[in-house]
Each structure stands twice: as C-alpha cells, then as structure tokens.
C-alpha positions as CSV (number, residue, x, y, z in Angstrom):
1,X,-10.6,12.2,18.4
2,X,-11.5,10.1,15.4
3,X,-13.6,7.3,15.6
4,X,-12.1,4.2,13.5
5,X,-13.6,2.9,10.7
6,X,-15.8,-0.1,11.2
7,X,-15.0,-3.2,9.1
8,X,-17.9,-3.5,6.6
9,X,-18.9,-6.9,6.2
10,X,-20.0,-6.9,2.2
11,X,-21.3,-10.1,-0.1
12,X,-19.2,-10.8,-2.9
13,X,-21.9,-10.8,-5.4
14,X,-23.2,-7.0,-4.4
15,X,-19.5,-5.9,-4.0
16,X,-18.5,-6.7,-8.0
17,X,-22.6,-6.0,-9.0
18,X,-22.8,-2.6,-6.9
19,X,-19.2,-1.7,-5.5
20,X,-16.6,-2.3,-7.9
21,X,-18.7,-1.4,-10.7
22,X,-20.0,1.9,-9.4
23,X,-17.8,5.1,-9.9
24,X,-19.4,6.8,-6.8
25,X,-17.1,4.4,-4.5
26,X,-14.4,2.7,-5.7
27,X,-12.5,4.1,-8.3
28,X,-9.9,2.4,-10.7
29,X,-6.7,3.3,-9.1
30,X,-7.5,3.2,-5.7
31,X,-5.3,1.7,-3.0
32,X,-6.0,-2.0,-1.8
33,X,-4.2,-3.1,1.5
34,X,-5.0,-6.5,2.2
35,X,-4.6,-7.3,6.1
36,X,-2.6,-10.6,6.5
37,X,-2.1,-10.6,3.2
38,X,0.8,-12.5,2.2
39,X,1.7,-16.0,2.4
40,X,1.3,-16.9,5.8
41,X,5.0,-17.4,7.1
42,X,5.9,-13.6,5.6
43,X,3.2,-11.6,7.9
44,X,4.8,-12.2,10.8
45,X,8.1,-10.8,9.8
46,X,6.2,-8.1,7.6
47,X,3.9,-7.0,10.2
48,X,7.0,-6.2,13.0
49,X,9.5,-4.8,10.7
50,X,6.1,-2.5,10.1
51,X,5.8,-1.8,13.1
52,X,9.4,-0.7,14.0
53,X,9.1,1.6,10.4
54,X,6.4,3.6,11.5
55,X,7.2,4.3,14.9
56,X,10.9,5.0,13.4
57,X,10.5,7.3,10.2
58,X,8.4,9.3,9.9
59,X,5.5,9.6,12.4
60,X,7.3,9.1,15.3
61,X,4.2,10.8,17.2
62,X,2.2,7.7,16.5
63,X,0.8,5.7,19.2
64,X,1.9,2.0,19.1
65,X,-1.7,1.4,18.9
66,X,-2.2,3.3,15.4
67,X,1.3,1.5,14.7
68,X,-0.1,-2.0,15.3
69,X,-3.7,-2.1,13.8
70,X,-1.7,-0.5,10.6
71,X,1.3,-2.8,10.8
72,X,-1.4,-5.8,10.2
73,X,-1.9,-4.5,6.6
74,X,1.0,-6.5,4.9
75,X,-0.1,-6.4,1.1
76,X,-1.0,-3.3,-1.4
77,X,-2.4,-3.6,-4.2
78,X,-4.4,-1.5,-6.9
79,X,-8.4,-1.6,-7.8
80,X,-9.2,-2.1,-11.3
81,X,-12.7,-1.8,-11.0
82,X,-15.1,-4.8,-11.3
83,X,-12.2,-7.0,-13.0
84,X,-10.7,-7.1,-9.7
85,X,-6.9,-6.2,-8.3
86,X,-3.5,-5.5,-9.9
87,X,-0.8,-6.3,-7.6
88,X,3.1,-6.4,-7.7
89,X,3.8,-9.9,-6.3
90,X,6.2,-12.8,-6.7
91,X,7.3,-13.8,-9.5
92,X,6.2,-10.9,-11.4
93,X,2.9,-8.2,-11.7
94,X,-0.7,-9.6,-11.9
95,X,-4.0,-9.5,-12.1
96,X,-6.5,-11.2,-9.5
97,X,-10.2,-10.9,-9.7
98,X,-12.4,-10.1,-6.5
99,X,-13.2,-13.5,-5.8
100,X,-9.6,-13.8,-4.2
101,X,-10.7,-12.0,-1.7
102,X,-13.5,-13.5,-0.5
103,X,-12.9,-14.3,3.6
104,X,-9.9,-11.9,3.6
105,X,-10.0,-8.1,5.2
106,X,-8.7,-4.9,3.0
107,X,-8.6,-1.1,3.1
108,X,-9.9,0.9,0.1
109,X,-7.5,4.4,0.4
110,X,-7.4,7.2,-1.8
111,X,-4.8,10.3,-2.0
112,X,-7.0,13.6,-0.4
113,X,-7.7,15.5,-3.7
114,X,-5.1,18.3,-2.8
115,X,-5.4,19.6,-6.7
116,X,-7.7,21.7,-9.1
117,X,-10.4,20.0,-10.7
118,X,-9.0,20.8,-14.0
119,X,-6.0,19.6,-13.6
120,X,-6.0,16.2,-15.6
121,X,-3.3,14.6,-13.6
122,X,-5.1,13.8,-10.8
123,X,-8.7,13.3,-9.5
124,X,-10.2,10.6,-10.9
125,X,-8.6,10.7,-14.4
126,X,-5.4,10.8,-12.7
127,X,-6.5,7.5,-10.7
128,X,-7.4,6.1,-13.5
129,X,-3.6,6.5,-15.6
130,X,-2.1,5.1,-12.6
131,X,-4.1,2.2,-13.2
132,X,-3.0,1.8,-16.8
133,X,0.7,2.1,-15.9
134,X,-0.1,-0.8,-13.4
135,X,-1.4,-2.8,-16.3
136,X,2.0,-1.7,-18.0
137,X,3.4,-3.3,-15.5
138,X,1.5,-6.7,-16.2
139,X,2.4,-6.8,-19.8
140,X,5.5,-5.7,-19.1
141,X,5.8,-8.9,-16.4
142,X,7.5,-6.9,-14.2
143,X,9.7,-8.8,-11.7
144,X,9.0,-9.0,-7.9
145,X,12.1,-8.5,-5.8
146,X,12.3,-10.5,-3.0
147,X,15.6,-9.6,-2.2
148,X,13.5,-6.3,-1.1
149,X,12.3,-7.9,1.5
150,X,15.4,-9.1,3.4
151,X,16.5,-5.2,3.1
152,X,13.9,-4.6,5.3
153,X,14.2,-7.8,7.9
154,X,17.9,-6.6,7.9
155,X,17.1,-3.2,8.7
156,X,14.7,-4.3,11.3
157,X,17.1,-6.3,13.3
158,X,19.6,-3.5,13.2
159,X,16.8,-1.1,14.5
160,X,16.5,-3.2,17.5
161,X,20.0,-2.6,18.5
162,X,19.0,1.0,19.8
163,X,17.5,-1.1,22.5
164,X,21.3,-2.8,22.7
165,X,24.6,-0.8,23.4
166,X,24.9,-0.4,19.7
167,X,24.1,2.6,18.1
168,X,20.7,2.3,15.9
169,X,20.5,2.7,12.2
170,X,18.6,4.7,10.3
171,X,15.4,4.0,7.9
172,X,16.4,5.9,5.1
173,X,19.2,3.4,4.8
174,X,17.0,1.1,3.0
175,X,16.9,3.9,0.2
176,X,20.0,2.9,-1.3
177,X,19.0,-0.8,-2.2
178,X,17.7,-0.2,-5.9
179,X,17.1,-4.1,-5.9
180,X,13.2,-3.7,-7.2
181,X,10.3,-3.0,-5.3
182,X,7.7,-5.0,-3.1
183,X,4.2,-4.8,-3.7
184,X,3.4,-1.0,-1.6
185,X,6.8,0.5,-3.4
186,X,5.8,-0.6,-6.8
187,X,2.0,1.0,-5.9
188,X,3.9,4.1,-5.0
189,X,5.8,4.0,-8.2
190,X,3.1,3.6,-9.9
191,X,1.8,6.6,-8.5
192,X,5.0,9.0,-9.1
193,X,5.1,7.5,-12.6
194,X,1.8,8.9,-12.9
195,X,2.6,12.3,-11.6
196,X,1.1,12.3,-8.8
197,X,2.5,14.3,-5.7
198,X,4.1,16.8,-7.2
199,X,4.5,19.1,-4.3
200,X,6.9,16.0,-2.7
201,X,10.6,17.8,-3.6
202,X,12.8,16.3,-5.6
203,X,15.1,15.1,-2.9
204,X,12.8,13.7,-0.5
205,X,13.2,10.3,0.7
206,X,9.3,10.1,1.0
207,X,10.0,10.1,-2.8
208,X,11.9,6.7,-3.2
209,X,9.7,3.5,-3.0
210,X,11.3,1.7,-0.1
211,X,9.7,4.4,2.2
212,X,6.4,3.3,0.8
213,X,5.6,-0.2,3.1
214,X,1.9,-1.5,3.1
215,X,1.1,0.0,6.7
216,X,2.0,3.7,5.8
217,X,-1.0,4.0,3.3
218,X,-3.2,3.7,6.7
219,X,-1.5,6.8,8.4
220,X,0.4,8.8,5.9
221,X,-1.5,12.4,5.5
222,X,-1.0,11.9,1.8
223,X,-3.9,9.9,1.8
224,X,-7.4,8.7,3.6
225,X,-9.2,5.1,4.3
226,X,-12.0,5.7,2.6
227,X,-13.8,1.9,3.8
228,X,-13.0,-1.3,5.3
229,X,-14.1,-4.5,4.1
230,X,-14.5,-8.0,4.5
231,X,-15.5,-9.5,1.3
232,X,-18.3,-12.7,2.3
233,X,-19.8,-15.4,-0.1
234,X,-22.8,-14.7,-1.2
C-alpha cells in the first residue's frame, strides 16, 4: 500500500527562484490541480458531482476515500514555468502568475513517460508543445463554457436516482454535449491536440474531454502526482 503524498509547504519566493524555474522539477506543461479551486459557491457542487464520476466511470474499484481526497481538486490548470499558470476559465483562457497561488493547495501531475526517448512527441519536448497550444489558446481567447458545467450538475442529479426507483443514467452521456469544455477538458484537449496518448483508440470515450474532470488527473493510470504544495509568503 502507497503512502500518500505529504503536502509540501513551499515559500513563494524559493518556489518561482528554485521550483518553477528549474527543469529538474516542474516542467512547462505539467498538470496543475488546484484544491478548492474555483469560486467558492462552485466547489461544492464541483466536488460531489466528482465524487459520484469517479466512483461511476471508470474506476469503479476506487475507495470512496481515494474518491473524496481527489474530488476536492476542483480546478486544472497548466505550468508555464516561472511565468506562472495557463488556465481555461471563465470568460475565456488566461494566464496567472504564481503569486495567485499563494495560501491555496495544488497537485503538480505528469503523464508516466510510456514512450521512447526519441520520440519528439512526448517527454519533455512533448510537455512543452502542449504548453504552446495552451498559449494558442490565450491568443486565441478561447471561450469558457459554463453551460459545461450544468451538463455535469444535470448528470449528477440523474445519477442519484440509482439510489431512487428510477433507473440510473450513464456518464458517457455527458459525451454528447459539444458545448465547450471546462478547465480539466480543455487541459486534456490540450493534451490530444498535442498528440499525446496515442495508444487511447480512436473510439474511446476516455478520448472526449468531458471524461476529463479535475479529480481524475489524481487517480487516472495515465498519469502520476509528482508533489503537493501549498504555496506560503515569503
């Protein structure tokens, strides 16, 4: 059994100065979920339709422990290095710096290198283009959708009818929306845009970005928490 990782408690200054800027641990393109991350009345919400996601498609093995500590990561975004985040958030794509962060929890996650070293798609080359096509995204002022979000409060609800004598609705339904994405589907779209995960077929629904929600990135066997931290002043 795994021990969990320990939240690192980490001074801003040495974070940007030593962190952010060295290549040795965070790399541009890496995965940033923020616990508690959104505005304040949309965790709630966020956090339990989460919650009934994972334990409903696809890791239905999970403990509702490993469910629940996940389920409290509400927002993804991508590292760009010492300049800070990129994230996919309302009304459109942005960049934040670190300083954002300060007093608030995140995960760092990586995919597991499952690829040749030569291979220029991935590694961290690979990271790196799917951190350009996130600033893509920025110039392009890509729109947030928040109609997104009620797909998945919808779905929710109808979930908790298997607990009713109604017959329960399946996850995948949220794959027909193509209303936008929130923040953790554009991150994986960002990600397929840049080739990554190839081995995925083409008719997966792990392949559409409304089966990416912020919690999955913590459990998904795609990829590994590589750190926790809670950014400090100093």
């Amino acid at each position: 059994m795994t021990r969990p990782l320990m939240v690192k408690k980490i001074p801003y200054s040495y974070w940007v100065a030593h962190i952010a800027s060295s290549e040795s641990f965070l790399w541009r393109g890496d995965i940033i979920c923020v616990k508690a991350g959104e505005r304040s009345f949309l965790n709630p919400p966020i956090f339990f339709g989460q919650l009934l996601a994972a334990r409903d498609y696809p890791y239905r093995k999970l403990s509702w422990k490993k469910c629940w500590d996940a389920s409290k990561y509400t927002h993804t975004a991508l590292a760009n290095g010492k300049y800070g985040i990129i994230e996919h958030y309302y009304p459109k794509t942005r960049k934040r710096e670190w300083e954002d962060l300060i007093g608030r929890e995140f995960a760092v996650i990586r995919p597991l290198m499952m690829y040749k070293p030569e291979d220029i798609y991935y590694g961290k080359a690979g990271l790196d283009r799917v951190c350009q096509i996130a600033l893509q995204d920025v110039e392009n002022e890509e729109p947030y959708s928040v109609r997104e979000l009620f797909y998945y409060c919808k779905w929710g609800w109808k979930y908790l009818r298997k607990f009713l004598p109604f017959p329960p609705v399946p996850f995948t339904t949220l794959f027909k929306s193509n209303s936008g994405n929130v923040c953790s589907g554009q991150v994986w779209y960002q990600y397929t845009r840049a080739r990554w995960f190839p081995q995925l077929p083409q008719d997966s629904p792990d392949r559409q970005p409304e089966a990416w929600y912020p919690a999955r990135f913590l459990f998904d066997p795609l990829f590994q928490i590589r750190m926790k931290v809670k950014l400090v002043e100093g």
